[in-house]
MIBALUM-857405 format. One record per atom (N, C-alpha, C): residue in three letters; atom name; x, y, z. Coordinates in Angstrom, 1 decimal. Layout:
BEGIN
<"ALA","CA",<X,Y,Z>> ...
//
This chain:
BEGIN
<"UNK","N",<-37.3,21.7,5.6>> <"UNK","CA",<-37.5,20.3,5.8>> <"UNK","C",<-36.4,19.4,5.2>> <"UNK","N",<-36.0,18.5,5.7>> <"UNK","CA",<-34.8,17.5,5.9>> <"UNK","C",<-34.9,16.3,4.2>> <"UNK","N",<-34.3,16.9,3.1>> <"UNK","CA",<-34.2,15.4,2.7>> <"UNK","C",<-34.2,13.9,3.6>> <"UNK","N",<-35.3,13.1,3.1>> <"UNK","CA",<-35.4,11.5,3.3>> <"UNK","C",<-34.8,10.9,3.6>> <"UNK","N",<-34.4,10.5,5.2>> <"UNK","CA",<-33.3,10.0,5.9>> <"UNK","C",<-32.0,10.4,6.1>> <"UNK","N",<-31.9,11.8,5.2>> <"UNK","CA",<-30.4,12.7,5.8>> <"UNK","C",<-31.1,13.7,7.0>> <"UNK","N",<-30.3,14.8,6.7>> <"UNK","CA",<-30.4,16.2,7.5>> <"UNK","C",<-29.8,16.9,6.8>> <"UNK","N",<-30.3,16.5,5.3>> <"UNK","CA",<-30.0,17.8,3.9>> <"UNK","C",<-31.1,18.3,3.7>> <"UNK","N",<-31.1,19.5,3.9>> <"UNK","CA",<-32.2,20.1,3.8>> <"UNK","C",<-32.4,20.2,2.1>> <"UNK","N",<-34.3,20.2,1.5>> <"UNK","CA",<-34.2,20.0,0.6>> <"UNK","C",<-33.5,20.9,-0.9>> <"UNK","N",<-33.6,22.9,0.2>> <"UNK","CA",<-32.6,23.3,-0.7>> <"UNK","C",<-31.2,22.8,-1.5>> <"UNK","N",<-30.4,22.3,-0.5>> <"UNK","CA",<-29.8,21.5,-1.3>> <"UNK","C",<-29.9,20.4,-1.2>> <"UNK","N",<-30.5,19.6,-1.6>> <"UNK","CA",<-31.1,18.2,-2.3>> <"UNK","C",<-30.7,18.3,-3.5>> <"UNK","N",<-31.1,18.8,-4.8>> <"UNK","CA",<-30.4,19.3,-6.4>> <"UNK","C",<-29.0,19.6,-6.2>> <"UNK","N",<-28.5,20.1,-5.6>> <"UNK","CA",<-26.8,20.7,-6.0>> <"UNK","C",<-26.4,19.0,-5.0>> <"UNK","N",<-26.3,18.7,-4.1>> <"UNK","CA",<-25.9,17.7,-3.4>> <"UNK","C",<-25.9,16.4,-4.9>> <"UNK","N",<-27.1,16.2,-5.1>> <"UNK","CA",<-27.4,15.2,-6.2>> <"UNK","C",<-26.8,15.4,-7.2>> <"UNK","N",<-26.4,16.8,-7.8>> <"UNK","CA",<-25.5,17.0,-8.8>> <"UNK","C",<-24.4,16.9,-9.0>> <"UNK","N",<-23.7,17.1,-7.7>> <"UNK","CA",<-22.5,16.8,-7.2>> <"UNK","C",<-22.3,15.8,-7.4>> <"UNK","N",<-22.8,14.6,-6.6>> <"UNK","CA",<-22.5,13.2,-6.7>> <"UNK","C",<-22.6,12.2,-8.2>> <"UNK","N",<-23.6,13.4,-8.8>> <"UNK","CA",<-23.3,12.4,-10.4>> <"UNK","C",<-22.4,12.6,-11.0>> <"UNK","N",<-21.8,13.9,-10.9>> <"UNK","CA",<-20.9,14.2,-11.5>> <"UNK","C",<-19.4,13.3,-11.2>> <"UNK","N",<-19.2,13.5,-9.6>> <"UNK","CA",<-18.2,13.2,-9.2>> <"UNK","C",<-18.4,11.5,-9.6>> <"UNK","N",<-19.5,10.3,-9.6>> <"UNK","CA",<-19.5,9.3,-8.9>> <"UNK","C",<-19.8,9.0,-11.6>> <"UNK","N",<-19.5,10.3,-12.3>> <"UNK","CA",<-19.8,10.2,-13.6>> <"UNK","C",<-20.9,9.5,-14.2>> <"UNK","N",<-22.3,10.0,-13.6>> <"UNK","CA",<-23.5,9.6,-14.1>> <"UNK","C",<-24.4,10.5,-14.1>> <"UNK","N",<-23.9,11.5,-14.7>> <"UNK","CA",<-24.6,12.9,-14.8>> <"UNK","C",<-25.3,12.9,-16.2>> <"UNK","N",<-25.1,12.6,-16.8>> <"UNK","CA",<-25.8,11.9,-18.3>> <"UNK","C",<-27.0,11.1,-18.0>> <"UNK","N",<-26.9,10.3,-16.7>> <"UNK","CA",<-28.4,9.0,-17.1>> <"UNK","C",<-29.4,10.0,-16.0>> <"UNK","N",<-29.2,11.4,-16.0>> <"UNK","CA",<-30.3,11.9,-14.6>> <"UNK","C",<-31.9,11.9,-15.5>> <"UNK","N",<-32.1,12.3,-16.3>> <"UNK","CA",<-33.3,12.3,-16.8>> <"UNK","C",<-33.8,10.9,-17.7>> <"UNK","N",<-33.0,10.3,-17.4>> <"UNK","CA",<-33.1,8.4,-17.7>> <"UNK","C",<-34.5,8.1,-16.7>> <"UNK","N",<-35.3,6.5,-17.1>> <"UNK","CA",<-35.8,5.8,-16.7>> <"UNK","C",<-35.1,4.5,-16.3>> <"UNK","N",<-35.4,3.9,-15.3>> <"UNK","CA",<-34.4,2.7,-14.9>> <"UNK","C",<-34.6,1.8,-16.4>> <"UNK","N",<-35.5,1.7,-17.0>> <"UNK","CA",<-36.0,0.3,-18.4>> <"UNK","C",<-35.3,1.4,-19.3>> <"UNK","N",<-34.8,2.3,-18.9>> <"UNK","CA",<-33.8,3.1,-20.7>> <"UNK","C",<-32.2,3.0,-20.4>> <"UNK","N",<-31.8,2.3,-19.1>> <"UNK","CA",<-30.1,2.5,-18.5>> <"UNK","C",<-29.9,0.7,-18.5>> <"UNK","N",<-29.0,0.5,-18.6>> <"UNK","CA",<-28.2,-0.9,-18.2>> <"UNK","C",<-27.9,-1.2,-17.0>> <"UNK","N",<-27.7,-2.2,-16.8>> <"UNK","CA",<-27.8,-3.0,-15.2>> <"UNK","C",<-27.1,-2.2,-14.4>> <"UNK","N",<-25.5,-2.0,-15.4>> <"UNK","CA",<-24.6,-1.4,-14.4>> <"UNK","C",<-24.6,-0.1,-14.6>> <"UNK","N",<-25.1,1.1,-15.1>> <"UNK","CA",<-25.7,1.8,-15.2>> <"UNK","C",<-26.8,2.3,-13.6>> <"UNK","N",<-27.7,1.3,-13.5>> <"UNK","CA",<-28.4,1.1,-12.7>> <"UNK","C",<-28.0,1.0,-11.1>> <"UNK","N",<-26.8,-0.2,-11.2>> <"UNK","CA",<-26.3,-0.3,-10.4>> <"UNK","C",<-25.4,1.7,-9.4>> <"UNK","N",<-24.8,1.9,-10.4>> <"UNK","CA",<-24.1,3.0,-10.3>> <"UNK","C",<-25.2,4.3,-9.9>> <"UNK","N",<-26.6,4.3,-10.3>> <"UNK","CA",<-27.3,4.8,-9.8>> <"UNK","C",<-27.9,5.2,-8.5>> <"UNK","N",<-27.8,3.7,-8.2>> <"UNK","CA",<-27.7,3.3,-6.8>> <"UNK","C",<-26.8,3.3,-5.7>> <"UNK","N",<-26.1,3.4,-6.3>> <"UNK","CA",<-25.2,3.9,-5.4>> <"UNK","C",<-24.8,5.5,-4.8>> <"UNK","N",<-25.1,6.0,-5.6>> <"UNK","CA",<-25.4,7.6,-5.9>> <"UNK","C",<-26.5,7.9,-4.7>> <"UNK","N",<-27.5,7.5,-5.0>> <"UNK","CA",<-28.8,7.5,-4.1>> <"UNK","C",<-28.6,7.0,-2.4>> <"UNK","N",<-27.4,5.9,-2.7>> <"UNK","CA",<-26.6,5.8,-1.5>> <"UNK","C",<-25.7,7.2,-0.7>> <"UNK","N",<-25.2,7.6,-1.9>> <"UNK","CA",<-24.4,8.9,-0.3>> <"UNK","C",<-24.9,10.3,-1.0>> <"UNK","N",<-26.1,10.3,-1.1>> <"UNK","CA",<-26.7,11.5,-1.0>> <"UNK","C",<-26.9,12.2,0.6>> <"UNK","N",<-26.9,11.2,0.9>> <"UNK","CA",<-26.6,11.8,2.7>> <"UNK","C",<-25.7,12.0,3.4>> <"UNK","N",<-24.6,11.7,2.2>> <"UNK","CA",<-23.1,11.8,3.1>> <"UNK","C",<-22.6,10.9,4.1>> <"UNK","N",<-23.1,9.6,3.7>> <"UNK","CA",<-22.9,8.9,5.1>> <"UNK","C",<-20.8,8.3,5.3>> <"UNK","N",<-20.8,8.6,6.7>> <"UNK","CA",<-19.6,7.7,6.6>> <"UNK","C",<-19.3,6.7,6.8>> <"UNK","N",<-20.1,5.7,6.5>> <"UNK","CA",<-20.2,4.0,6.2>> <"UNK","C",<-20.9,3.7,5.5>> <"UNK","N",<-20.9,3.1,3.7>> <"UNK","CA",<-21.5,2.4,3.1>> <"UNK","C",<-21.4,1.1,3.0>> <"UNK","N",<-22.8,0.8,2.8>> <"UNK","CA",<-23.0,-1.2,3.3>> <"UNK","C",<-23.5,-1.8,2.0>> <"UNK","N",<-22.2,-2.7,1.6>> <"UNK","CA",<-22.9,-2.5,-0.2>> <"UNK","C",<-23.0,-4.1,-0.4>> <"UNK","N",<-24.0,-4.8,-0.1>> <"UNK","CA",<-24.3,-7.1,-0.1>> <"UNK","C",<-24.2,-7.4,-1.7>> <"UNK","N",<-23.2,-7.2,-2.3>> <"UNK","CA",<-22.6,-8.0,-3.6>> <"UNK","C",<-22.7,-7.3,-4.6>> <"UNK","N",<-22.3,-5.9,-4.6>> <"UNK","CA",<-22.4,-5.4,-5.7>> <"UNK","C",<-22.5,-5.2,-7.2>> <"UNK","N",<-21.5,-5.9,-7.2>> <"UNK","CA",<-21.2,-6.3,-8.7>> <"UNK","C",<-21.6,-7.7,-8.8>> <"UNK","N",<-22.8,-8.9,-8.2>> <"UNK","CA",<-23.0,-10.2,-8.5>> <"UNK","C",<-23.7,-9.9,-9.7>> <"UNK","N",<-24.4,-9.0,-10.3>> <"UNK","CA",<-25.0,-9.3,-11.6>> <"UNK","C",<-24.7,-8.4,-12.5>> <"UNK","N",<-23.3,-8.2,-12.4>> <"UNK","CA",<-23.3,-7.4,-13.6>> <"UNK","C",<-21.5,-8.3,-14.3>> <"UNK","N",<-21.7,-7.6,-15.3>> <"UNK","CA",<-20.7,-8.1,-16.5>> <"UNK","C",<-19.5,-7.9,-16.1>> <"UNK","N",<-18.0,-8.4,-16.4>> <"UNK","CA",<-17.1,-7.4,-16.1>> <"UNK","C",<-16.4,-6.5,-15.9>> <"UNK","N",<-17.0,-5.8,-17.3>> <"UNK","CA",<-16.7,-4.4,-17.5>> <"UNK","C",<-17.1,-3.7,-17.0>> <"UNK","N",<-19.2,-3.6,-16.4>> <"UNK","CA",<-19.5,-2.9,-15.2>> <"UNK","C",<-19.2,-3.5,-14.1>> <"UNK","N",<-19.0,-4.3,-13.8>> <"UNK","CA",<-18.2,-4.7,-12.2>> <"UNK","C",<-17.1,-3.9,-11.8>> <"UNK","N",<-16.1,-3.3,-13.0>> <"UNK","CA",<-14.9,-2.8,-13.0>> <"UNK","C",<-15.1,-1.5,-13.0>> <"UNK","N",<-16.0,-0.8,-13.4>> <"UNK","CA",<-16.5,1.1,-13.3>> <"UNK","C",<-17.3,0.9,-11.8>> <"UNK","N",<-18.0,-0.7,-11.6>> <"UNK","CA",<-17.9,0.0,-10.0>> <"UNK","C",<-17.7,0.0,-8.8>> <"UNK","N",<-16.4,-0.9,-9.1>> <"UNK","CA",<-15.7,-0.8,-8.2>> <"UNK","C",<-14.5,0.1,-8.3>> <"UNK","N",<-14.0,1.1,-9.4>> <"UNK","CA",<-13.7,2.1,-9.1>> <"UNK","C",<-14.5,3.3,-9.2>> <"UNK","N",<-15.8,3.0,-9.1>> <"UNK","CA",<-16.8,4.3,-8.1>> <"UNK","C",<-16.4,4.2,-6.8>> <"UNK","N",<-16.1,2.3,-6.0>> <"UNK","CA",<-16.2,2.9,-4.3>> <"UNK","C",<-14.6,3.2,-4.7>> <"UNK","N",<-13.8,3.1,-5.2>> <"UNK","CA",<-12.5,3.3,-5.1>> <"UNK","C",<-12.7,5.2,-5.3>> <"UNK","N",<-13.1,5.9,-5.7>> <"UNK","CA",<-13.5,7.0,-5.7>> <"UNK","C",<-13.9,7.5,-4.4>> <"UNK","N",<-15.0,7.0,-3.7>> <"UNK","CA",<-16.0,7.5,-2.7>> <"UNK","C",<-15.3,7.1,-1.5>> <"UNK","N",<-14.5,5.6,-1.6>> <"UNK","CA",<-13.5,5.9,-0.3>> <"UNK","C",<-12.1,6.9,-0.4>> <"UNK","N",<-11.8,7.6,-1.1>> <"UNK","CA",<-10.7,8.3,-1.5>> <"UNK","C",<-11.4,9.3,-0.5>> <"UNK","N",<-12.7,9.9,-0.5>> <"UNK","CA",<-13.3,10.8,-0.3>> <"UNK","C",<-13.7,10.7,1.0>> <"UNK","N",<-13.4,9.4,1.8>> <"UNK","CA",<-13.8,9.7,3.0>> <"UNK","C",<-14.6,8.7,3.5>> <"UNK","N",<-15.2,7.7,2.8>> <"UNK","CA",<-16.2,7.0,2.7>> <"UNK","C",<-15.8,5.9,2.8>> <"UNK","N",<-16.1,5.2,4.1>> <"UNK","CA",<-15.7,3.2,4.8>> <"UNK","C",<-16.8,2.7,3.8>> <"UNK","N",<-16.6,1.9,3.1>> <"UNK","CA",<-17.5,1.0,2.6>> <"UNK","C",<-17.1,-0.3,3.2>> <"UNK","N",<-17.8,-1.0,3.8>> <"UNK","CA",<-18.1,-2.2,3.6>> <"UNK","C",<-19.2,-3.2,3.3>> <"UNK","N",<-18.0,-4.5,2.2>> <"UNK","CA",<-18.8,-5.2,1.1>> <"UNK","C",<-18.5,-6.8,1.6>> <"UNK","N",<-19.9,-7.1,1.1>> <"UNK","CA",<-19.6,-8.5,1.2>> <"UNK","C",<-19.8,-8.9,-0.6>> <"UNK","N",<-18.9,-9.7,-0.6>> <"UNK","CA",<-19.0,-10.3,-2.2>> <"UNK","C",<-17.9,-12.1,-2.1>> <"UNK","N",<-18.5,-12.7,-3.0>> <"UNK","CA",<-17.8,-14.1,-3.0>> <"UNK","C",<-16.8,-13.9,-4.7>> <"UNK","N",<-16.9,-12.6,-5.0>> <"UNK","CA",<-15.7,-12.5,-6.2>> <"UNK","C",<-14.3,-12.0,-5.7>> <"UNK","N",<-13.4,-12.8,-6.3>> <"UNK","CA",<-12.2,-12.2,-6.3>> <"UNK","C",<-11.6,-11.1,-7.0>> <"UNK","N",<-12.2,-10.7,-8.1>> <"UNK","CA",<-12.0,-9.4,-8.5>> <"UNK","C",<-12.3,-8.2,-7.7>> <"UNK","N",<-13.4,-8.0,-7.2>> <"UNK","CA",<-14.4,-7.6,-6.5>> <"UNK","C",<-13.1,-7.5,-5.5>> <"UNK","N",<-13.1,-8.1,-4.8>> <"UNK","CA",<-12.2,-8.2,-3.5>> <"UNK","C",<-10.7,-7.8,-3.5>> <"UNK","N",<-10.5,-7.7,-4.4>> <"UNK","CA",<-9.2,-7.0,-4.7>> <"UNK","C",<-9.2,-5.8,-4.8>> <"UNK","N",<-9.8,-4.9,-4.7>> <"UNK","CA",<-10.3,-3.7,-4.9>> <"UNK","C",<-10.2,-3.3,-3.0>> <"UNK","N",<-10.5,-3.9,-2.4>> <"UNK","CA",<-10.6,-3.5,-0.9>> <"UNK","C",<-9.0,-3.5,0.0>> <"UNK","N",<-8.9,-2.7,1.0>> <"UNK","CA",<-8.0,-2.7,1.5>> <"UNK","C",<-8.0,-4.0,2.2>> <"UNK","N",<-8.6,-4.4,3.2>> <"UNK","CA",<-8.9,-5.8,4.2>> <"UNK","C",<-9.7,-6.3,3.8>> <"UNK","N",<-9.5,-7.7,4.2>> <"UNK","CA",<-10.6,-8.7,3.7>> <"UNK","C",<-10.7,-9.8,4.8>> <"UNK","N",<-11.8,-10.4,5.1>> <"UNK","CA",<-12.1,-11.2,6.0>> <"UNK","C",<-12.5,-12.3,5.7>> <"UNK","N",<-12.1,-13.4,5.9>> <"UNK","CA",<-12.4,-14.4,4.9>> <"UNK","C",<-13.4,-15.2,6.2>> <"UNK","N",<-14.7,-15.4,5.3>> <"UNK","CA",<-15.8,-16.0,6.8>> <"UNK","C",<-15.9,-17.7,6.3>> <"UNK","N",<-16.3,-18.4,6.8>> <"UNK","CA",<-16.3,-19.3,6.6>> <"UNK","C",<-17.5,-20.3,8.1>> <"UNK","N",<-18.5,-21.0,7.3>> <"UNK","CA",<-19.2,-21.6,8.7>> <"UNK","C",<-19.5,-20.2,9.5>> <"UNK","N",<-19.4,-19.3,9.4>> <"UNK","CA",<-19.8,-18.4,10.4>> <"UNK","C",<-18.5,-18.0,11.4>> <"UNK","N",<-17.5,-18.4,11.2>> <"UNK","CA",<-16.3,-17.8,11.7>> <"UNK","C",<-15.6,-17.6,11.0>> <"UNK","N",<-14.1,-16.2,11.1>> <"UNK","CA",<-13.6,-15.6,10.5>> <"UNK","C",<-12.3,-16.7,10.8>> <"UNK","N",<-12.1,-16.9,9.4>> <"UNK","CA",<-10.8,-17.9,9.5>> <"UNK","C",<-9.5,-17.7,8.6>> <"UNK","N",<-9.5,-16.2,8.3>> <"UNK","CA",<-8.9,-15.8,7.8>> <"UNK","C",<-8.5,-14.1,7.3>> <"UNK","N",<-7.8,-13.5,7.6>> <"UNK","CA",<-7.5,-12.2,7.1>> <"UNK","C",<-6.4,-12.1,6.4>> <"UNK","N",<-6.7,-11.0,5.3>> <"UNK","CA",<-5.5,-10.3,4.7>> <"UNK","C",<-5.9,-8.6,4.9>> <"UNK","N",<-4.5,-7.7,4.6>> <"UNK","CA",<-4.6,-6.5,4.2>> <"UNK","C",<-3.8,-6.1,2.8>> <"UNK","N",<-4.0,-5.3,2.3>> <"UNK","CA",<-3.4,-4.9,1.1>> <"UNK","C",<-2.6,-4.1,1.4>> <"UNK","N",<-2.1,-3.2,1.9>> <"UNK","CA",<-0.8,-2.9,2.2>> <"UNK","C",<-0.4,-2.1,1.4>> <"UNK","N",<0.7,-2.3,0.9>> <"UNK","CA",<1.4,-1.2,-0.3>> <"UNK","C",<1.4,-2.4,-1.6>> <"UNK","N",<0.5,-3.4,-1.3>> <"UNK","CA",<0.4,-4.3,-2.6>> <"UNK","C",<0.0,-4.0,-3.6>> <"UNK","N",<0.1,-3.8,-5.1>> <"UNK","CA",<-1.0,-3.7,-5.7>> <"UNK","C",<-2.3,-4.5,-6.1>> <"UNK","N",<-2.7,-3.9,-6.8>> <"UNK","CA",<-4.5,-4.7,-6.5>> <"UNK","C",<-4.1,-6.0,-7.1>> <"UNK","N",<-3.6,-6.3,-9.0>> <"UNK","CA",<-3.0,-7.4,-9.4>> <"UNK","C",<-2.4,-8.6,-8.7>> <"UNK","N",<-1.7,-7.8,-7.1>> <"UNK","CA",<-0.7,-8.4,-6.3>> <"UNK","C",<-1.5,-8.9,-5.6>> <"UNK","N",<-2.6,-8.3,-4.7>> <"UNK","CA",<-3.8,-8.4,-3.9>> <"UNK","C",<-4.5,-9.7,-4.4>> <"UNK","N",<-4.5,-9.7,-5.7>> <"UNK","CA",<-5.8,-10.3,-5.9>> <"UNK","C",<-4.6,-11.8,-6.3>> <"UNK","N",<-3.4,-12.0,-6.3>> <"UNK","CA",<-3.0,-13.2,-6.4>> <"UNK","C",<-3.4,-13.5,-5.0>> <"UNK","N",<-2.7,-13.3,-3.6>> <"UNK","CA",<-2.9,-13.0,-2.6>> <"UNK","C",<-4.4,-14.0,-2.2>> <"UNK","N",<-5.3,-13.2,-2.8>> <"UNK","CA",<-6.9,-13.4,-2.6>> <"UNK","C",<-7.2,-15.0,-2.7>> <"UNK","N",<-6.3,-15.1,-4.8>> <"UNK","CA",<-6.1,-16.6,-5.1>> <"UNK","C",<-5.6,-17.4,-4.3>> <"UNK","N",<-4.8,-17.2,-3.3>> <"UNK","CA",<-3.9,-18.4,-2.9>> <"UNK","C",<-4.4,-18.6,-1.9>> <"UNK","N",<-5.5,-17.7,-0.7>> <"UNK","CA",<-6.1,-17.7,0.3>> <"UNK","C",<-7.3,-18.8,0.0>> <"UNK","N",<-7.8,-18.5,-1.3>> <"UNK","CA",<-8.8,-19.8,-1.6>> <"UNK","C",<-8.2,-20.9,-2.2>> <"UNK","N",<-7.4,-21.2,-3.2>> <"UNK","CA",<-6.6,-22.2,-3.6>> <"UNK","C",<-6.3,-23.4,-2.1>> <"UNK","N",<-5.9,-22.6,-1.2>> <"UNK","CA",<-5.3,-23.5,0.0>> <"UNK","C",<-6.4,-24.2,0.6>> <"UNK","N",<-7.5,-23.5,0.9>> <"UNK","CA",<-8.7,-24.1,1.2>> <"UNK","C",<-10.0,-25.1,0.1>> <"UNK","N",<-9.2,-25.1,-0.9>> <"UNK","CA",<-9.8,-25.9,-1.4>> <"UNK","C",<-10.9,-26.1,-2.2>> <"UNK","N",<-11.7,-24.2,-2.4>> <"UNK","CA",<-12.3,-23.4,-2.7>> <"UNK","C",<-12.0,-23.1,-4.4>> <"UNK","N",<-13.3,-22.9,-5.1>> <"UNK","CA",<-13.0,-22.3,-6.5>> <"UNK","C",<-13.2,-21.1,-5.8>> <"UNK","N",<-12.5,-20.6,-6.4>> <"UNK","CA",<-12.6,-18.2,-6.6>> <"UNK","C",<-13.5,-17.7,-6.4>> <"UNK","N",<-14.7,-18.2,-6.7>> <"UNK","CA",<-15.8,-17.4,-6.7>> <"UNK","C",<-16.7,-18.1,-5.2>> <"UNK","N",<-16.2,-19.0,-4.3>> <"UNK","CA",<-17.0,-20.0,-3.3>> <"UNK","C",<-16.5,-19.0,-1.8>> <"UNK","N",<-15.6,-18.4,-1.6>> <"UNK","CA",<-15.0,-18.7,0.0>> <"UNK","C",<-15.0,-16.8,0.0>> <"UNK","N",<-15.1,-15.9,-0.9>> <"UNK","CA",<-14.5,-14.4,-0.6>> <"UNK","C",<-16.1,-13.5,-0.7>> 
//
């Protein structure tokens, strides 16, 4: 029988799940209750539960909006991990931190795209000035337009 919404069978269901905590480093919170882990803890869990199926496109609506910046920053180098590995994520988020971390970015506005960048051989630091000056011009605080 098929693990829940993959075509992993449930023999490996455990070794697949063990893999992923290890590799995605939340092999420690497996015998946790969500009320005994931290947000971004939580968060990171979730995401886990995300490519237990191996999918090759993750769809992630603001990942890091509620968490602190220190867990914003473990996780977004979890997708920086899991796209290394093969894995298209696409995120929508209104932080620029956040958005520096991505190769392309689309900048939407009113419902039309009125703006692109790619990252290139930039670095993320470099990216994310980049990011700044794309909302700066528009007239946007940092956290309104990305």
């Amino acid at each position: 029988e098929a693990f829940e919404g993959t075509s992993i069978q449930k023999s490996e269901q455990n070794i697949r799940i063990q893999e992923i905590a290890e590799f995605l480093e939340i092999d420690t919170l497996m015998d946790k209750h969500p009320y005994d882990i931290s947000g971004g803890e939580q968060q990171r869990v979730s995401i886990a539960r995300a490519l237990v199926g191996n999918p090759k496109i993750l769809f992630a609506d603001e990942p890091t909006g509620a968490l602190n910046s220190s867990n914003a920053k473990e996780v977004m180098d979890m997708f920086s991990r899991v796209h290394e590995q093969g894995t298209t994520i696409l995120m929508v988020t209104h932080d620029a931190f956040s958005a520096s971390y991505c190769h392309r970015i689309l900048f939407i506005k009113d419902g039309q795209v009125f703006n692109e960048l790619h990252r290139g051989t930039d670095t993320r630091k470099d990216f994310f000035a980049k990011i700044l000056e794309v909302v700066s011009v528009l007239g946007g605080e940092q956290n309104d337009l990305i």
